[in-house]
N, C-alpha and C positions, 0 to 999 in steps of 0.2 A: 750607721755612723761610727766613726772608728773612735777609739781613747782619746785619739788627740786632740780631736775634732770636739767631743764632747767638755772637754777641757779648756775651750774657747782658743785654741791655737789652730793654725793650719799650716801643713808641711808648702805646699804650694804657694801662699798668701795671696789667694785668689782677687780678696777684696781690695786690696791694696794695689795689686795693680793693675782692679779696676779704678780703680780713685787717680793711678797716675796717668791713667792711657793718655790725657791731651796734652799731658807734657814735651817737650823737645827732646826724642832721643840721640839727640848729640850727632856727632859727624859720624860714627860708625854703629849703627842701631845692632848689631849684634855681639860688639864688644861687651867683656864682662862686666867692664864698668864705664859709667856714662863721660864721653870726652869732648870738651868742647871747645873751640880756637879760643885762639891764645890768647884773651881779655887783658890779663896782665902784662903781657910784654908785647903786644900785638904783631909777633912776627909770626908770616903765614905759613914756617915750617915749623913749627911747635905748638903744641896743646896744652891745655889745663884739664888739671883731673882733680875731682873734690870728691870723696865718697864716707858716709856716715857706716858704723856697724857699734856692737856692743858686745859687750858678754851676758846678754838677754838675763830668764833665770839663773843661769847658773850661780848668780849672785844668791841667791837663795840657800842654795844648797852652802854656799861659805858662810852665810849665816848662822845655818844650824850645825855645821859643824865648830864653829866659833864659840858658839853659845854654849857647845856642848865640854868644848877643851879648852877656852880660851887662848886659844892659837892663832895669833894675829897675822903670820906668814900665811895662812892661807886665803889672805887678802890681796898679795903680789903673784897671785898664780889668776887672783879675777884680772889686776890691771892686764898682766899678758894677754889672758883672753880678748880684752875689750882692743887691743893694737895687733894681737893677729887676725882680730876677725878682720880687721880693715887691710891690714897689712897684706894677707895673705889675696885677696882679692885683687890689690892693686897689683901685684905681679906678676896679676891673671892678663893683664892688657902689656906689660912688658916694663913697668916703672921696676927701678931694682936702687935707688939710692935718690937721696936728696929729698927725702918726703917734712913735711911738715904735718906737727899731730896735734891737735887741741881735744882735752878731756871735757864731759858733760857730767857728773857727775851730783845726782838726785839722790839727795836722804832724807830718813825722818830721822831727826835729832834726839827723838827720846827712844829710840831703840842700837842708832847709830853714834858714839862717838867719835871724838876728833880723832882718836887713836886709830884709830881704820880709815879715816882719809888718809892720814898720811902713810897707814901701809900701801893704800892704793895709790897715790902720790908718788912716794918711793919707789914704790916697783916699779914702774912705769921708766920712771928714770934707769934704773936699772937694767931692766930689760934692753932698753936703747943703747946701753954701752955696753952688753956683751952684743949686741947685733950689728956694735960699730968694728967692733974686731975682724969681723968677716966683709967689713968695706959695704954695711949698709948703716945709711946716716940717716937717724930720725932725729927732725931738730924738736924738743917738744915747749909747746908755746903759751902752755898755761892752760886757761878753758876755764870751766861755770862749774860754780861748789854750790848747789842751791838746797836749803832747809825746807822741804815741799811736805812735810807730815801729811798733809790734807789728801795729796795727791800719791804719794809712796808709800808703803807700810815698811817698807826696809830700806835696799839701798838698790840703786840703779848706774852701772858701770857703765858707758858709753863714751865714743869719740869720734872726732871727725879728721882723716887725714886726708892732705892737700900734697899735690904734686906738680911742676912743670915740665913738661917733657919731649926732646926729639918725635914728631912724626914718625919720621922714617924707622925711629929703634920701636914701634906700638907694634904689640899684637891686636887683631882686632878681631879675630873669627872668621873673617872673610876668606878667607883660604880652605875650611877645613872641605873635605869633599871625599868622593867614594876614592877607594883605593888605601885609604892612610890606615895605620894602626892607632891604638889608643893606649900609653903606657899610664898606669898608674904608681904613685908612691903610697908606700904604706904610711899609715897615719898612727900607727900603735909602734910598741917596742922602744927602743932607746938612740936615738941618734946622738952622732959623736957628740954636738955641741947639746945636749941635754945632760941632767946630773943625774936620771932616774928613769923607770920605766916608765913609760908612756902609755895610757889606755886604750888612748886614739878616737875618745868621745868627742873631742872639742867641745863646738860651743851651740851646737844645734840640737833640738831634741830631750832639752833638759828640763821642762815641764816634763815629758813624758818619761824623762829617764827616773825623775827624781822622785815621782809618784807612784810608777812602776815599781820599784825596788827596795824603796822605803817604808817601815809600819807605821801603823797608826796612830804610833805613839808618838810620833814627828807632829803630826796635826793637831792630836790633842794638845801636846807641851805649846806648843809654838805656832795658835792660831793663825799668828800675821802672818803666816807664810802661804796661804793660799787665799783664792778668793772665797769670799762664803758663800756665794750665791752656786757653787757645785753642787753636783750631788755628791754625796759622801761616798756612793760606790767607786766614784772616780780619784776621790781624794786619799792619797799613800795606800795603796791597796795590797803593798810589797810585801815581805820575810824576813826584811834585814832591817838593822841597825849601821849606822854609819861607821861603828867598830869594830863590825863581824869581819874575820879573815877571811881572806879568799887566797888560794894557793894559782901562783898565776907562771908558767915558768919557772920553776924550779924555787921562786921567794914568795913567801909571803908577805899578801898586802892586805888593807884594808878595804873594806868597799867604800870609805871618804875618797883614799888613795885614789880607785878607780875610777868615781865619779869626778874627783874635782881635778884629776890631770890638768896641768893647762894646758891649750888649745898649742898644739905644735905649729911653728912658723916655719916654712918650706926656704925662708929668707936666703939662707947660704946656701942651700942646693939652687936654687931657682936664678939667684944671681951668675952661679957657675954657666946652668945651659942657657940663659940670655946671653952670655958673653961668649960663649964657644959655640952655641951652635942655633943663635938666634935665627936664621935664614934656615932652618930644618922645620923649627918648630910654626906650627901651621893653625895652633889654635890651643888657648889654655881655660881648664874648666877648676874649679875651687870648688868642690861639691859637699858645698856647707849646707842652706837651707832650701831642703829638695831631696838630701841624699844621693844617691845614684840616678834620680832621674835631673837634676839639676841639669845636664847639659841642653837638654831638648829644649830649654829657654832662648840656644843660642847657639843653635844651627842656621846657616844662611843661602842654606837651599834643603829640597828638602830629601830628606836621605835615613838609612835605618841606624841604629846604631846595634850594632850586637857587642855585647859585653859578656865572654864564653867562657871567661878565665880570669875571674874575680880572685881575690882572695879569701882564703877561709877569712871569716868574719873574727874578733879578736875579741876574747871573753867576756869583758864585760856589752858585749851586745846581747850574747847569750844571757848573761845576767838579766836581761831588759826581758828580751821572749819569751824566757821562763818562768818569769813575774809574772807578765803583763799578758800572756797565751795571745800578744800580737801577732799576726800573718807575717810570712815572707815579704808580701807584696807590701805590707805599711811598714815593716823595719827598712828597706829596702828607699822607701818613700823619704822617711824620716832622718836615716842615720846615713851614713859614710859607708857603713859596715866594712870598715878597711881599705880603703885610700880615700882619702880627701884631696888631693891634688890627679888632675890627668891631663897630659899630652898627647894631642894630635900630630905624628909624624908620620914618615917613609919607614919602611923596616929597618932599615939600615943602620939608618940612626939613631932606632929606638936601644939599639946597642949600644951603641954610647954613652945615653941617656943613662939607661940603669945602670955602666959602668960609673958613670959619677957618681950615682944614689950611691951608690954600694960605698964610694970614698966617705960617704956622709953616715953611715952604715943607715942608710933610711933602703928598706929594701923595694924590688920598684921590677915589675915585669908589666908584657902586653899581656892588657885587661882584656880587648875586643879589634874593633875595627866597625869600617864606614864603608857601608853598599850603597849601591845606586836605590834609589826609590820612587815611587812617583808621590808620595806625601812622608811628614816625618813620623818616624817612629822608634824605640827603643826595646830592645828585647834584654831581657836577663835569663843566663842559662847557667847552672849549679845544681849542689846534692837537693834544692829547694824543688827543683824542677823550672817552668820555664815563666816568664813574665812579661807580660807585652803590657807598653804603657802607649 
């Protein structure tokens, strides 16, 4: 059984969606997210899109280092987390503006005060008006401040965004097939519209990042931050301190730095290639919770995926590995390990594509490509050696 697993998480979330199988998969059962006619304005050339995500633990890790600096700005790097997990997923079927966003937001009141709602309050709003500059409008609509002690021992970031949208402009997966390329964009470093470097952990994997990498001294000071019923071998089993430097390109940062990056939103690169080169693009993956194997959720025939030309992975994953002595195969499972967004196109195009990234300075080449096969499956090839899922 792996770390994560023992940790009561799982990269796949097996259970879950065994619990939703008798659900309605919408009009396009392969799409990244679930779309269904148009309820609200009942016209049969447009869709409804409503998708829930959060910034899971990583609210955790803002705690402790809260607790630790009293640094309340590292409470508007949780609200971005919590509107690009959603965000970034919905531009995986082709919405690129006019989203509506309502927050969920779970505290316990005697560890949480009102001064960290409204850093998460605020930043939220914030985030939304610099993401309006680049011609993406999130209107945000309020949502639930609920005092749950019983049920939270900290704080829980969550939201739900809603969208209406052209058919005709959705991507839906139905296209991708053998022949195409797979470009990836990086998910670390500094793109134009961010102020800092970027770690490229997002927002997936942070039970195991934060235990991984973290001492014991985390668990002793700050019980509430894990559940008790672990075993203790699994509980912060790391080397670091949330202060220790880490020399990362040429600056020094922190390991808080590293792990509490917020979650990068693909927003204004992704608006670019829907408007320029919507009809290229053949199929979008957001390869949040799953990592690299994320896409095999949502192939619509069945085919291999080779992915031969990943990128090096971006230091602080190595930070996790070298902790945590996790396999290729579970970081791989787990994390991004270096791009978080990929494209299904023609070759051709895929030039283009990463010529946009590149204006975004988000860097971005072909990851793989799609063969014929008679069942699906995904291969990864690197210095790791080779990995069949």
């Amino acid at each position: 059984m792996s770390l994560y697993s023992k940790r009561g998480v799982s990269a796949q979330k097996e259970e879950v969606h065994a619990a939703v199988r008798k659900l309605d998969p919408g009009l396009y059962p392969h799409s990244f997210c679930k779309i269904y006619a148009d309820h609200l304005g009942g016209d049969p050339e447009w869709a409804n899109i409503s998708h829930a995500d959060g910034a899971g633990t990583k609210s955790i890790l803002a705690y402790l280092h809260w607790k630790e600096t009293g640094d309340l700005n590292v409470w508007k790097g949780i609200a971005q987390d919590a509107v690009a997990m959603n965000l970034d997923d919905l531009l995986c079927i082709g919405v690129h503006d006019r989203f509506l966003f309502s927050s969920t937001i779970d505290r316990n009141k005697t560890r949480i005060p009102g001064e960290i709602l409204e850093a998460v309050i605020n930043g939220t709003q914030e985030f939304f008006d610099r993401l309006a500059a680049f011609g993406v409008n999130i209107h945000f609509l309020g949502g639930e401040t609920a005092d749950v002690g019983d049920l939270v021992r900290t704080i829980a970031v969550n939201g739900t965004m809603t969208a209406r949208w052209p058919r005709r402009q959705l991507i839906t997966n139905e296209k991708i097939a053998p022949g195409q390329v797979i470009v990836g964009f990086a998910s670390s470093g500094q793109a134009s519209y961010e102020s800092v470097y970027n770690s490229g952990l997002g927002s997936n994997g942070l039970t195991s990042a934060r235990h991984d990498v973290l001492q014991k001294y985390y668990g002793e000071k700050y019980p509430e931050t894990y559940e008790p019923a672990l075993d203790s071998k699994v509980v912060y089993i790391g080397t670091k301190k949330l202060s220790d430097p880490v020399e990362i390109e040429g600056q020094t940062v922190s390991v808080s730095q590293l792990l509490l990056s917020p979650t990068r939103t693909y927003a204004p690169l992704v608006k670019r290639l829907l408007t320029e080169h919507f009809q290229e693009i053949k199929g979008m993956i957001h390869c949040s919770g799953g990592g690299q194997t994320k896409c095999m959720k949502y192939l619509p025939q069945p085919v291999t995926i080779i992915k031969d030309n990943l990128f090096a992975p971006p230091p602080i994953f190595g930070l996790i590995a070298d902790n945590s002595g996790s396999s290729p195969r579970e970081m791989y499972q787990v994390f991004n390990m270096g791009h978080r967004l990929e494209v299904f196109t023609d070759e051709r195009s895929a030039e283009a594509m990463i010529a946009a990234a590149a204006a975004f300075n988000i860097p971005a080449q072909v990851v793989g490509r799609v063969e014929p096969a008679n069942r699906n499956s995904l291969v990864l090839r690197g210095s790791f050696g080779e990995l069949v899922y």
